[in-house]
Legacy VTK file of the C-alpha trace (Angstrom):
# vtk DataFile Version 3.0
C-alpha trace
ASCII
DATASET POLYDATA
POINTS 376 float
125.078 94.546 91.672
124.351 91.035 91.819
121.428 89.442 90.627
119.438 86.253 91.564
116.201 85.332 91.258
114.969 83.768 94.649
112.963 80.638 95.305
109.713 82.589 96.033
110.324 84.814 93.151
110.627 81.479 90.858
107.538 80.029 92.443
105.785 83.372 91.643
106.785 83.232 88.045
105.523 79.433 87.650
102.205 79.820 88.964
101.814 82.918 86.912
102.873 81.070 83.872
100.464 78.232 84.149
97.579 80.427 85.403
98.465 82.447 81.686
98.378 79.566 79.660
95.078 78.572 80.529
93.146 81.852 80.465
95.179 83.732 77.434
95.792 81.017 75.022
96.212 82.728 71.336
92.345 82.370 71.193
91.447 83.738 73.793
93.230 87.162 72.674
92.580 86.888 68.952
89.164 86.970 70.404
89.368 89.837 72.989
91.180 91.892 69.793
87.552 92.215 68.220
86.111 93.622 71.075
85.992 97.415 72.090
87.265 96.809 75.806
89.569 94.479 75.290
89.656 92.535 78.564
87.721 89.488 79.828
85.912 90.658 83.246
86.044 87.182 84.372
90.087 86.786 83.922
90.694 90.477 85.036
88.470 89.622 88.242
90.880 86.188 89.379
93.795 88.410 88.229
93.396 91.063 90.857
91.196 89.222 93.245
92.784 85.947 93.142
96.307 86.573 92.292
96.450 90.266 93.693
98.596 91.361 90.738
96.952 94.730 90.915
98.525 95.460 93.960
101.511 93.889 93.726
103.898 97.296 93.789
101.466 99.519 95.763
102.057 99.652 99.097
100.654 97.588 102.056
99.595 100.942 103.557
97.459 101.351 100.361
95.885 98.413 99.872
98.714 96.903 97.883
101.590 93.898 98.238
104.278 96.215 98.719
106.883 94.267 96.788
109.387 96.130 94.289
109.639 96.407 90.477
111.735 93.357 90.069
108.277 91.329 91.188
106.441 93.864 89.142
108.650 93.014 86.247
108.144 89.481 87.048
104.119 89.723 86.502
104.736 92.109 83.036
107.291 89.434 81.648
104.831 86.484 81.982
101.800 88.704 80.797
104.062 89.609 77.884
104.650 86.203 76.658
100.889 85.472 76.987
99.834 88.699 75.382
97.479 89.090 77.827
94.681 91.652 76.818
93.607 93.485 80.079
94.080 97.170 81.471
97.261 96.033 83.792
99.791 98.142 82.331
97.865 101.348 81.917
95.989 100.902 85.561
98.619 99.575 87.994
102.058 100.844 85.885
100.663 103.836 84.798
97.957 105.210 86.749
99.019 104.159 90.040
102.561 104.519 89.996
101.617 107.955 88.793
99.847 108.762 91.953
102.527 107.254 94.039
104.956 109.823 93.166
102.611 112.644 92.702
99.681 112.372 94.893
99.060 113.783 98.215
99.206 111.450 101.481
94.858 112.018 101.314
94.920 111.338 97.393
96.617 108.569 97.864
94.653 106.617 100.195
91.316 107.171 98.349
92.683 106.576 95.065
94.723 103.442 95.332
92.903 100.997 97.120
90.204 100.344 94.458
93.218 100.159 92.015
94.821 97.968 93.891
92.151 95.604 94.335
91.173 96.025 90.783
87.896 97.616 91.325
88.810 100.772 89.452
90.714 101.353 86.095
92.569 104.001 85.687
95.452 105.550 82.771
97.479 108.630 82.548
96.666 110.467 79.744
100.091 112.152 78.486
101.268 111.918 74.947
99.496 114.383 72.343
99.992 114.213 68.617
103.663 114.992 68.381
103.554 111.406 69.934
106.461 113.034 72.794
106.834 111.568 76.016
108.583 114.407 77.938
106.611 117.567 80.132
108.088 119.376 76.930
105.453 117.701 74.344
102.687 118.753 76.966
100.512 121.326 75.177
97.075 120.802 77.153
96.510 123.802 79.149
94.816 123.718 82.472
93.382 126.908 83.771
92.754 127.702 86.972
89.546 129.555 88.337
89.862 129.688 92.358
90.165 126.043 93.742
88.806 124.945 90.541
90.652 123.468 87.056
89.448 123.034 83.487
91.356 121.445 80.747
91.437 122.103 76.946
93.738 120.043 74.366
94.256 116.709 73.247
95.696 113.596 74.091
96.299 110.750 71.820
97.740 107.222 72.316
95.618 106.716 75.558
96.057 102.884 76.749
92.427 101.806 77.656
91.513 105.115 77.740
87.901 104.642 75.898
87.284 102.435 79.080
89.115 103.651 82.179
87.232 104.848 85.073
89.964 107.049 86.302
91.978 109.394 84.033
95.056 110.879 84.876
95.392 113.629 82.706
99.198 116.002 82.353
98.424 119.891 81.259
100.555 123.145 81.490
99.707 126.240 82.850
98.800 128.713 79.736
101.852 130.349 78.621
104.310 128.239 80.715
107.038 126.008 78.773
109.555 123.218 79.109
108.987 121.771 82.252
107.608 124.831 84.487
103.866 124.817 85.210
103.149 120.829 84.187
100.458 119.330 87.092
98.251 116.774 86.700
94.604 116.113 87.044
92.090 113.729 88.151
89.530 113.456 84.924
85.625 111.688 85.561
84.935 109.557 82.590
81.962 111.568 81.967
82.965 115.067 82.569
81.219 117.256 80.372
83.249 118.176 77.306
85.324 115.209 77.802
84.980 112.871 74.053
86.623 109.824 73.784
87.287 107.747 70.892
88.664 104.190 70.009
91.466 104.183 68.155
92.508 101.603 65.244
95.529 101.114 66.294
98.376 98.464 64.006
98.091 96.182 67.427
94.577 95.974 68.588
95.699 94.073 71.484
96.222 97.222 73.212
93.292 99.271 73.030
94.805 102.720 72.578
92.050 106.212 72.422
92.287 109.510 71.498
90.797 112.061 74.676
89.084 115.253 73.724
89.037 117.998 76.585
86.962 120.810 75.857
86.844 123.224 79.074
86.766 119.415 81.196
86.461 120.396 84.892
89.372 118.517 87.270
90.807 117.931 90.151
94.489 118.495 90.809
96.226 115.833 92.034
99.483 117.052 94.156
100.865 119.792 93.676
100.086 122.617 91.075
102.919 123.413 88.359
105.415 120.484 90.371
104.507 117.220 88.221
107.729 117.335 85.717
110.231 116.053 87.901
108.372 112.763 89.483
106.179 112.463 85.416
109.514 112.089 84.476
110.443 109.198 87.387
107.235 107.660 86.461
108.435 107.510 82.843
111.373 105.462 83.598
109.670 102.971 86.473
106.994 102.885 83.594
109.888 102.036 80.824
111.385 99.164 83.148
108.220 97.733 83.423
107.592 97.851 79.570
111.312 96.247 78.719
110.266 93.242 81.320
107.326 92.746 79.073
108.819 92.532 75.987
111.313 90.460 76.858
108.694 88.246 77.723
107.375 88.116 74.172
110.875 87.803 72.533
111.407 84.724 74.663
108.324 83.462 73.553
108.699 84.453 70.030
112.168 82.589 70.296
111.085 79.482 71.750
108.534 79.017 69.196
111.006 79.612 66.450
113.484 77.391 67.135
111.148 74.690 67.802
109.421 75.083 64.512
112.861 75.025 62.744
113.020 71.619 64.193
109.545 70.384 62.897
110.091 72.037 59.716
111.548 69.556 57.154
113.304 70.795 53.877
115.528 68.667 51.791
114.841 65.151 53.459
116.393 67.318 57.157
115.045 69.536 59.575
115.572 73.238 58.802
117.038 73.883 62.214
120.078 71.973 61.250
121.117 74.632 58.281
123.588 76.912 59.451
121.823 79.707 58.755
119.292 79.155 60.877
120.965 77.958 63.374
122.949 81.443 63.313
119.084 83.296 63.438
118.831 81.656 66.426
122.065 82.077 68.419
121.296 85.982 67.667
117.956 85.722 69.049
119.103 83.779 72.230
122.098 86.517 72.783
119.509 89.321 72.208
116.966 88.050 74.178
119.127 87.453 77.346
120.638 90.334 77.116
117.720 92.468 77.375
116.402 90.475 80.094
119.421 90.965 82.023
118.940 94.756 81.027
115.418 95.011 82.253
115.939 93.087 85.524
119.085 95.245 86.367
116.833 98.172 85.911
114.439 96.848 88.168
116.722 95.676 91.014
118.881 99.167 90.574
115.310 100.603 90.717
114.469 98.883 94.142
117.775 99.091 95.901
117.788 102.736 95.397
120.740 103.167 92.742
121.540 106.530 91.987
122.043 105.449 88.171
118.810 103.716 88.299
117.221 106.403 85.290
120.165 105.946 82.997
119.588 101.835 83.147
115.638 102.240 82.636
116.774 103.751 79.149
119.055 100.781 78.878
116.427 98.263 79.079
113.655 100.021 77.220
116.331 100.212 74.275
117.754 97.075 74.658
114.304 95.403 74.566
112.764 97.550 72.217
115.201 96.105 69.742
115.338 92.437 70.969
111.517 92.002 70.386
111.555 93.064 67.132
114.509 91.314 65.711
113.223 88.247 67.730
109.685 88.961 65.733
111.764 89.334 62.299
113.625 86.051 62.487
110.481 84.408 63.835
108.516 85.434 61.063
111.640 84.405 58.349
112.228 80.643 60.470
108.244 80.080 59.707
108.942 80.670 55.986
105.881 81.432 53.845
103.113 80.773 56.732
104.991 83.026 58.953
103.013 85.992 57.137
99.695 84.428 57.210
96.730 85.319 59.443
96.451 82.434 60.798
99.698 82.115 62.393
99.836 83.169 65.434
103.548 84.950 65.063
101.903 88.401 63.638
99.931 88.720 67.119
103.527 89.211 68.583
105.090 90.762 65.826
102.173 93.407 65.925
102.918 93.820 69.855
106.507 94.031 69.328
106.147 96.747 66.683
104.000 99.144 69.088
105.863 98.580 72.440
109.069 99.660 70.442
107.312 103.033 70.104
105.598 103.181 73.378
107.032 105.910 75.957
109.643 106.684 73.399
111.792 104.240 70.688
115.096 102.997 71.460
116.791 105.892 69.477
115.021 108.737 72.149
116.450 106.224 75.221
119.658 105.641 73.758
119.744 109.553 73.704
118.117 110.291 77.420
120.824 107.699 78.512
124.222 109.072 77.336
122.920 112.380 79.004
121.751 110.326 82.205
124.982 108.069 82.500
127.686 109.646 84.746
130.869 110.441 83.281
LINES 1 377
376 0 1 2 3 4 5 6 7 8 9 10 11 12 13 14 15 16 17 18 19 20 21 22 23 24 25 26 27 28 29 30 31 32 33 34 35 36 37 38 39 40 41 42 43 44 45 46 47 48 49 50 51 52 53 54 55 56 57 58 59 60 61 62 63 64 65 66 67 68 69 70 71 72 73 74 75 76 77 78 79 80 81 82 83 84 85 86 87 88 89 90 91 92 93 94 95 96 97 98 99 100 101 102 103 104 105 106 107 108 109 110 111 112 113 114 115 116 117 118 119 120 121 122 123 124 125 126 127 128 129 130 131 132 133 134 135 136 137 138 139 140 141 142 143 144 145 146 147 148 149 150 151 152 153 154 155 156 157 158 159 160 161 162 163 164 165 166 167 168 169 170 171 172 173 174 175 176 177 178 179 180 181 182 183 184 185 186 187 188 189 190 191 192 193 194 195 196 197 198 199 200 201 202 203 204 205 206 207 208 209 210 211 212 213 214 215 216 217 218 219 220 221 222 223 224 225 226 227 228 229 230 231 232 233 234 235 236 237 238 239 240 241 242 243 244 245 246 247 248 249 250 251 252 253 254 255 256 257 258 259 260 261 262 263 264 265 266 267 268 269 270 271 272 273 274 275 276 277 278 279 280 281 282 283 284 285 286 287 288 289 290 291 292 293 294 295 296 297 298 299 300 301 302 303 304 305 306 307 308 309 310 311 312 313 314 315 316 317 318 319 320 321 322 323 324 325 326 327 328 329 330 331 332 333 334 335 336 337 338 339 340 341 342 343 344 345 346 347 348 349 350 351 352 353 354 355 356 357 358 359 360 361 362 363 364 365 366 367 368 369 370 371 372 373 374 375
């Protein structure tokens, strides 16, 4: 497959760039880190009503822009390098993808207009405490009482989920295993016997929570005991989108390396002129592109209907998973000494890099799921 970016997709990425760098400077999120939400209502309110980023992979019949994931990926890459703090990821990669590929044609067209025009948030609650993201690490139970569901378990590492107005929530029929009986659930906010709680999390520019369901009353959303198969596709769309966004903050994290080496001045010379460095950053740039190339072949695979397309989303996740945080290593050892204080800005990335590596599974679990995805 060959891959170009075109003129409107460049355009795209510029204006996204320079609306970023005025409304998430490295203030602006060291800022938003303090706070319990996380998000600035103003910013998230030109982001989906302005821009229409929201929408940008939902359909037009749904409200959305109806574009692909190589736009999508566009959008994450830029909001990556700006680290901007704001429920994107967990509403309109998570959430609403989910309900693409689960919901029913009614479902569908209630729940993803207000997500697409940013006037609900919504996550998918899925990992528990083994911290698995497969239908196999599901443990919630969901049982059934005529037309009705309640849920009773845990689930842990929710993005925005002390916040969301929507929860998507995975649980298992009681007794079922592996992938048989897995649906999914439409959760209120304030369903009784729901608790939710804030975690303190190592990068507190996502705002991760922990969901307690005691007996929580929900709706099911598709099918009952049918979710594993399209959980797992939204796994992988979701993993492509996460490997765009990284790469986004290893460029960064690059750029700003390499021109610090050349501010830097050691010896009566610039420390970018030591071959050493200047070996950090060749790795860095080879890395870096690399996984970019990675996460956009994923994408366009993803939106030209590849067969292979799964096996590549593991690619990229992998690929960028270890790109950002060599990329945040270096970074931190070109900065010398300051590179480790709190008032560099470096650690906000670092910190990022460290939890996206471990987000929907590390690079060793996709390494695996992709030599048992890639055709022989």
């Amino acid at each position: 497959m060959k891959f170009n970016f075109t003129e409107e997709q460049q355009e795209f990425r510029l204006v996204l760039r320079r609306f970023l760098s005025d409304h998430s400077p490295t203030t602006e999120v060291r800022r938003l880190m303090e706070t319990d939400d996380g998000c600035d209502p103003d910013v998230w309110r030109q982001v989906c009503q302005d821009l229409g980023l929201t929408g940008v992979h939902i359909p037009e019949a749904y409200g959305g822009q109806g574009f692909g994931l190589v736009e999508l990926g566009i959008v994450l890459e830029e909001m990556g390098r700006a680290l901007l703090c704001a429920p994107y990821f967990a509403s309109t990669v998570l959430a609403a993808t989910t309900i693409l590929n689960v919901g029913t044609e009614e479902q569908k067209v209630t729940l993803l207009p207000p997500i697409a025009a940013g006037e609900m948030i919504a996550t998918l609650a899925f990992a528990e405490d083994s911290g698995r993201w497969d239908s196999s690490g599901v443990e919630m139970t969901a049982t059934s009482s005529g037309d009705e569901f309640s849920l009773s378990g845990c689930k842990s590492f929710v993005l925005d989920g002390a916040s969301a107005g929507q929860i998507v929530a995975v649980a298992r029929r009681p007794g079922s295993t592996g992938d048989e009986g897995v649906s999914l659930f439409l959760v209120s906010p304030d369903a009784e016997g729901l608790t939710r709680t804030l975690l303190e999390s190592m990068d507190p520019t996502r705002k991760l929570a922990r969901l307690e369901f005691n007996n929580v009353r929900a709706t099911l959303l598709g099918a009952e005991g049918e979710a594993a198969a399209p959980l797992s596709k939204t796994m992988d769309q979701a993993a492509i989108c996460l490997a765009n966004e990284m790469v986004g903050g290893a460029d960064i994290l690059r750029e700003s390396a390499v021109e610090y080496s050349l501010l830097r001045v050691q010896f009566g010379r610039a420390v970018g002129s030591f071959q050493a460095i200047k070996h950090k950053a060749a790795d860095m740039l080879l890395e870096v592109e690399m996984a970019k190339a990675a996460a956009y072949y994923a994408a366009g695979a993803h939106d030209e209907g590849d067969d292979d397309w799964p096996a590549m989303a593991s690619l990229a996740k992998a690929s960028a998973g270890d790109a950002y945080m060599q990329a945040a290593i270096h970074t931190v050892q070109m900065h010398g000494g300051i590179g480790f204080t709190w008032d560099n800005d470096t650690h906000l990335w670092f910190k990022r890099a460290k939890s996206s590596e471990v987000f929907l599974g590390d690079s060793a679990h996709h390494r695996e799921l992709m030599m048992q995805r890639w055709p022989e």
